[in-house]
C-alpha positions in Angstrom: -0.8 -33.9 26.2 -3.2 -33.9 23.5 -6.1 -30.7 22.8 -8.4 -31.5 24.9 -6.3 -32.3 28.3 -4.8 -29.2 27.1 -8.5 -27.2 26.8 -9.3 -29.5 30.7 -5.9 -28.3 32.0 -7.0 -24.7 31.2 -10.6 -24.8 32.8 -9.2 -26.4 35.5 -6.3 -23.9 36.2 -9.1 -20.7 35.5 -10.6 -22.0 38.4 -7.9 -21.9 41.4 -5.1 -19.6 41.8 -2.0 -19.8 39.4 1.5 -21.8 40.1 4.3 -19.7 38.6 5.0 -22.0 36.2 1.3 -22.4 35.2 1.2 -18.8 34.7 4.3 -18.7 32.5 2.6 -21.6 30.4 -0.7 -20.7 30.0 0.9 -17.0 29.0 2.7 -18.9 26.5 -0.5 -20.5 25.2 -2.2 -17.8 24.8 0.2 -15.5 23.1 0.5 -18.7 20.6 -3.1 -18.2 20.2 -3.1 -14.3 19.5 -0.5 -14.6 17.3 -2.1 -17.3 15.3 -4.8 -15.0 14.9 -2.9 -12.2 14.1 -1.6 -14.4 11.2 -5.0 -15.7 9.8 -6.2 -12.3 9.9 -3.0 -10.8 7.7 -3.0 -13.1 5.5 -7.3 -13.0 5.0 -6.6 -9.0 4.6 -3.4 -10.0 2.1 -5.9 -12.4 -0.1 -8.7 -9.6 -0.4 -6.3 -6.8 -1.2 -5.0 -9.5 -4.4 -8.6 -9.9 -5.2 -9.3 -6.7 -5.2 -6.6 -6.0 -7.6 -7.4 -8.8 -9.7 -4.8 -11.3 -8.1 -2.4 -9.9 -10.2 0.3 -8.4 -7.5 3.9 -9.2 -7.8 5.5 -8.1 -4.7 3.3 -7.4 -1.4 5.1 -6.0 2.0 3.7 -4.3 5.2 4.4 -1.8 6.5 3.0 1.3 9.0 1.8 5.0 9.5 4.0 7.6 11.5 2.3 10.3 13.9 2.9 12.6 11.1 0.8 10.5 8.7 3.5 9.2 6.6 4.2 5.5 5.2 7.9 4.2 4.3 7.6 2.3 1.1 10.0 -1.0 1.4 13.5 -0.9 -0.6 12.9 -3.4 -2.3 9.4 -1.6 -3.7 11.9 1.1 -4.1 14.4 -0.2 -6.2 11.7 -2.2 -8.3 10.0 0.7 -9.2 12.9 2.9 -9.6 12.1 6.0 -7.1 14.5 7.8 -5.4 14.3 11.0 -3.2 11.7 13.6 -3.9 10.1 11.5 -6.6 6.2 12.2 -7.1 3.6 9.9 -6.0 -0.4 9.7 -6.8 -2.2 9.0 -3.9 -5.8 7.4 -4.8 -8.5 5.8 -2.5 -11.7 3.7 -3.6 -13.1 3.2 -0.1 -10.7 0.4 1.5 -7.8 0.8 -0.7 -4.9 3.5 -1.3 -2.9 3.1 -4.4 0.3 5.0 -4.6 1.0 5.1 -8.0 4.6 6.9 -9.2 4.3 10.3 -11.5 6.6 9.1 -14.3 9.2 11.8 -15.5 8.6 12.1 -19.2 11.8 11.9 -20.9 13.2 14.7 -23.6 12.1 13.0 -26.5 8.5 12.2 -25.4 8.6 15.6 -24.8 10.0 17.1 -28.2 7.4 14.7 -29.8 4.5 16.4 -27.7 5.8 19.8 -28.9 6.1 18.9 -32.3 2.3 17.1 -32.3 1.4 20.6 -31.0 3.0 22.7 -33.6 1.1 20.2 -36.2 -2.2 21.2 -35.1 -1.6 24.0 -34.7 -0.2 24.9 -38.2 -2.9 23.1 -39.2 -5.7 25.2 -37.6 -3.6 28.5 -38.3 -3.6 29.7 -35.3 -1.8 32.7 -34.4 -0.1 33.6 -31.0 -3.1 36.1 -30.3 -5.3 33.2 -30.2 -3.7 31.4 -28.3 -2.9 34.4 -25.9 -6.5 35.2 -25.5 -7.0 31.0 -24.9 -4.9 31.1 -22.1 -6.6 34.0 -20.5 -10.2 33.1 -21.2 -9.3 29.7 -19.0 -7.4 30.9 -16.3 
């Protein structure tokens, strides 16, 4: 049966009560149908979220919104990325997008290296704890 004794067989059966079986098949063909569409409308939204992003996404996956607002990133996002359980996330939204972007942990000696920066300037301004006391409570 080619398309278009397919598209007759449908105008035909719209227009006198349903066999059983014609029921069941037509019900078939249209579920085909929304689900094609469902499809071309996925990927369309999966091709302007890339472009958007510059094309440059590795990994993309879908998933959905709870009653309670929250989204279940994929294991596999997970486990690229590295987060585990009560890791931070930024949330940012430009309109049509949400980026979640991790909060990385800054390790000890990033850290020490920050503090010892600090002391450097600071030895270097000579500034005394008194300054930096009344700094602190000027801009709280």
């Amino acid at each position: 049966m080619g398309l278009s004794d397919e598209i007759e067989y449908i105008a035909n059966v719209n227009t006198r009560p349903l066999l059983k079986e014609e029921a069941q098949s037509t019900h078939i063909f249209e579920l085909f149908w929304v689900r094609f569409f469902l499809t071309q409308m996925i990927f369309l939204f999966i091709f302007e979220v890339r472009i958007s992003y510059g094309g440059a996404m590795e990994t993309l996956e879908i998933t959905s919104l709870s009653t309670k607002g929250q989204v279940v990133i994929p294991r596999n996002i997970r486990n690229q990325l590295n987060l585990d359980i009560g890791d931070k996330l930024i949330v940012v939204c430009d309109g049509s997008n949400i980026l979640l972007k991790p909060v990385l942990k800054p390790s000890m000696s990033e850290f020490k290296s920050l503090i010892e920066e600090t002391d450097k300037i600071t030895d270097k301004l000579a500034t005394t704890p008194e300054m930096l006391n009344a700094f602190i409570k000027e801009n709280r």
